[in-house]
One Martini backbone bead per residue (centre of mass of N, CA, C, O) as a GRO file, in nm:
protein
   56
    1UNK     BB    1  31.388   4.151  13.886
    2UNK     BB    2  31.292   4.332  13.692
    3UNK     BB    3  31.040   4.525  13.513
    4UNK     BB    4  30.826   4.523  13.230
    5UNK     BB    5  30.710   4.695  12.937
    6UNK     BB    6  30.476   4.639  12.732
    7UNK     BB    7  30.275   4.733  12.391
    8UNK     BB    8  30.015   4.742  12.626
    9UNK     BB    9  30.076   5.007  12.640
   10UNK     BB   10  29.831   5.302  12.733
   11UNK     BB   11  29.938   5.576  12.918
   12UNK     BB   12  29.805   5.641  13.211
   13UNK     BB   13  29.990   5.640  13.475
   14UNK     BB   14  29.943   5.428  13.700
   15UNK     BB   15  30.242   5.296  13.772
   16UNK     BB   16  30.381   5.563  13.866
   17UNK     BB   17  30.245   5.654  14.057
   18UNK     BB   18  30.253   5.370  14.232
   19UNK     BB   19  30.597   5.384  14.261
   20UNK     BB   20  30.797   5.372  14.568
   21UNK     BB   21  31.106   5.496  14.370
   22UNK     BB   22  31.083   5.618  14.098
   23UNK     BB   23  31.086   5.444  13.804
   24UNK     BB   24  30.860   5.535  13.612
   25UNK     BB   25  30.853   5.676  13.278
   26UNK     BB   26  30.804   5.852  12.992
   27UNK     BB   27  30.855   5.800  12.685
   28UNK     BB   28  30.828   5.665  12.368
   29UNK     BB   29  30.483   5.571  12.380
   30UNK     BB   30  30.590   5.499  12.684
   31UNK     BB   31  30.646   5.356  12.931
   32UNK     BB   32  30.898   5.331  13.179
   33UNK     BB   33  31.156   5.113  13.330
   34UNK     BB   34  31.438   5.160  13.596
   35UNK     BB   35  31.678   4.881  13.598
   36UNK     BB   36  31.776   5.023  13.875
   37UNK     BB   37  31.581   5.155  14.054
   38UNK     BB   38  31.396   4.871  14.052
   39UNK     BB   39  31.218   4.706  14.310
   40UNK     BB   40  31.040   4.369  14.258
   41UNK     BB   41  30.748   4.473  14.414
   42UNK     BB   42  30.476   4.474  14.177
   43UNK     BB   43  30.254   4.711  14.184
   44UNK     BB   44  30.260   4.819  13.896
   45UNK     BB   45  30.117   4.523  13.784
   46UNK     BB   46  29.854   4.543  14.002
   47UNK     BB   47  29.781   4.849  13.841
   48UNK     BB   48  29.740   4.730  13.532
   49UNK     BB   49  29.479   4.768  13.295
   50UNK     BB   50  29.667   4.552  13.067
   51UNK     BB   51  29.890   4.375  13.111
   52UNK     BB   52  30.214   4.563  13.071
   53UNK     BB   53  30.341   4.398  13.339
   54UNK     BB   54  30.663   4.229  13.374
   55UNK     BB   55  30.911   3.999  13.441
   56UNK     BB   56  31.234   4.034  13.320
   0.00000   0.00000   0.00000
């Protein structure tokens, strides 16, 4: 299952760095995850400093 980004992303864009698939990408007001994309390596979630990063 994909992972998704909620409301507490401070858009910091340290989850896209680190993504090895290039799944995240800037939204509208903060990143998004694109659940087609990625691989539910939890990466991204491991390195969100405020746990805006959560399994969909």
């Amino acid at each position: 299952m994909a992972y998704v980004i909620n409301d507490s992303c401070v858009s910091c864009g340290t989850c896209a760095g680190e993504c090895p698939v290039n799944a995240i990408s800037q939204g509208d007001g903060q990143y998004v995850i694109d659940a087609d994309t990625c691989i539910s390596c939890g990466t991204c979630a491991g390195v969100c400093p405020t746990g805006a990063i959560n399994e969909g």
